[in-house]
C-alpha positions in Angstrom: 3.0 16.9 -26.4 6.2 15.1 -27.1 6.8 12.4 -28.8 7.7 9.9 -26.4 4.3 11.1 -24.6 2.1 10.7 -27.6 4.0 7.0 -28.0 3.1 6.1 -24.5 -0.5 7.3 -24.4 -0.9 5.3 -27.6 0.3 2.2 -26.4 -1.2 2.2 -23.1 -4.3 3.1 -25.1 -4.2 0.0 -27.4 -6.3 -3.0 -26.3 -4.5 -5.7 -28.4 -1.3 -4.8 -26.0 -0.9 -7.9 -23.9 -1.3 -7.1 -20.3 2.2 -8.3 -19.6 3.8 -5.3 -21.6 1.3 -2.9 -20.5 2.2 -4.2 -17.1 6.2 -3.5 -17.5 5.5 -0.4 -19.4 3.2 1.0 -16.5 5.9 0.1 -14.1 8.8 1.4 -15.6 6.8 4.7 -16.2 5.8 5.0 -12.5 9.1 4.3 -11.6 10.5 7.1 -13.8 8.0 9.6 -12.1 8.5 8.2 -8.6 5.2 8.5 -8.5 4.9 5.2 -6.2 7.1 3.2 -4.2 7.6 0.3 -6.3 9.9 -1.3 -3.5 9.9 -2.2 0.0 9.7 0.8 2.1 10.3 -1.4 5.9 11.5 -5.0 6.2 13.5 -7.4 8.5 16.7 -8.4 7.7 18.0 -12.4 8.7 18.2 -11.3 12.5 14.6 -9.6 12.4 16.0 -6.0 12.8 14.1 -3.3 10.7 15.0 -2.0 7.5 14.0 0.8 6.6 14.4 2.6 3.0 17.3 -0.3 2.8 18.7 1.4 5.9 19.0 0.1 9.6 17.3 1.9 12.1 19.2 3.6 15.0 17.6 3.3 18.3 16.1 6.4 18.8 14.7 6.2 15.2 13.1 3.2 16.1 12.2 4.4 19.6 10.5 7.2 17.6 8.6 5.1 15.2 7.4 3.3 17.6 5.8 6.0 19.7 4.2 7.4 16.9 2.7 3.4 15.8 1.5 3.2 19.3 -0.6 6.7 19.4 -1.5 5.7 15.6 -3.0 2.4 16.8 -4.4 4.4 20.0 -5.8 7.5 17.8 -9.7 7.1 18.3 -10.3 9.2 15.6 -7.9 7.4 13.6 -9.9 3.9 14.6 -13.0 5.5 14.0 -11.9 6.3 10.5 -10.9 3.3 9.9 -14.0 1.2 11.1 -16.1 3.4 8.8 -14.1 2.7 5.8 -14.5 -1.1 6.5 -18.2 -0.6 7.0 -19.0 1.6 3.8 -16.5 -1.2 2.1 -18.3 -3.8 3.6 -21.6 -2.6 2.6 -20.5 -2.1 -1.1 -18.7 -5.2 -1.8 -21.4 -7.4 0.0 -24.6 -5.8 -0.2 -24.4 -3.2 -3.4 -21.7 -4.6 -5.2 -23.0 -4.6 -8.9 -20.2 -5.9 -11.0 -16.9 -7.7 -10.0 -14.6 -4.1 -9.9 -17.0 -2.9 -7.1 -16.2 -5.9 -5.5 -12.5 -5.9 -5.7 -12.2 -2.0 -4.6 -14.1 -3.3 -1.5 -11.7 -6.1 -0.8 -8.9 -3.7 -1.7 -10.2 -1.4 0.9 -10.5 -4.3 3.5 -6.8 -5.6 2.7 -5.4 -2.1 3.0 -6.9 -1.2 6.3 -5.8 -4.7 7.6 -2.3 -3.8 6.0 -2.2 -1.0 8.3 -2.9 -2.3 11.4 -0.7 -5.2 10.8 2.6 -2.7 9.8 1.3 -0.7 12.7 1.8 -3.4 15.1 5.1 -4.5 13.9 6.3 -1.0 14.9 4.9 -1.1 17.9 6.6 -5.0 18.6 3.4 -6.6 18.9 3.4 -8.0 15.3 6.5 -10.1 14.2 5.5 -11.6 10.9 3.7 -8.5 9.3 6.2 -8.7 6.6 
């Protein structure tokens, strides 16, 4: 293992490290890896056109996005997916929930699928304000 490795592990590792450096640490590393997207992937600029990866759609980009959002949002298996993983997270973080993390991955689980549907509909033109 490298140095730089061991030095990271160790830090990350220590529990006197205030969160705030563990935080920028974290991030930068991420970023380094491209692991996650650490920035906007779609937004709208000041005329409400969408950006996406910091780029302007052309119009049979977006014509093709928004296809796709539209079967997405029609998929019944995709919808049935979905409504089971707000049901399991609902039953977790309401009925079974047995410490505070179980019921923050439930919430998490909520907000993401309602994250979806929102970005979903802005693709399709029925949401304006998802982001």
């Amino acid at each position: 293992m490298r140095l730089t490795t061991k030095i990271v592990v160790f830090l990350l590792g220590k529990t006197n490290l205030p969160l705030e450096d563990r935080s920028f640490l974290t991030t930068v590393l991420m970023d380094r890896l491209r692991n996650l997207p650490l920035h906007d992937i779609m937004a709208l600029d000041d005329q409400n056109n969408l950006i996406v990866n910091g780029k302007p759609l052309d119009l049979e980009k977006a014509r093709l996005l928004r296809e796709s959002a539209i079967a997405a949002l029609k998929n019944s298996a995709f919808t049935l997916i979905r409504d089971q993983v707000a049901f399991v997270a609902t039953t977790l973080g309401v009925h079974k929930a047995e410490t505070p993390e179980q019921m923050f991955f439930a919430r998490a689980a909520l907000w993401w699928g309602q994250q979806e549907q929102k970005h979903l509909e802005l693709l399709t033109g029925k949401e304006e304000s998802a982001l």
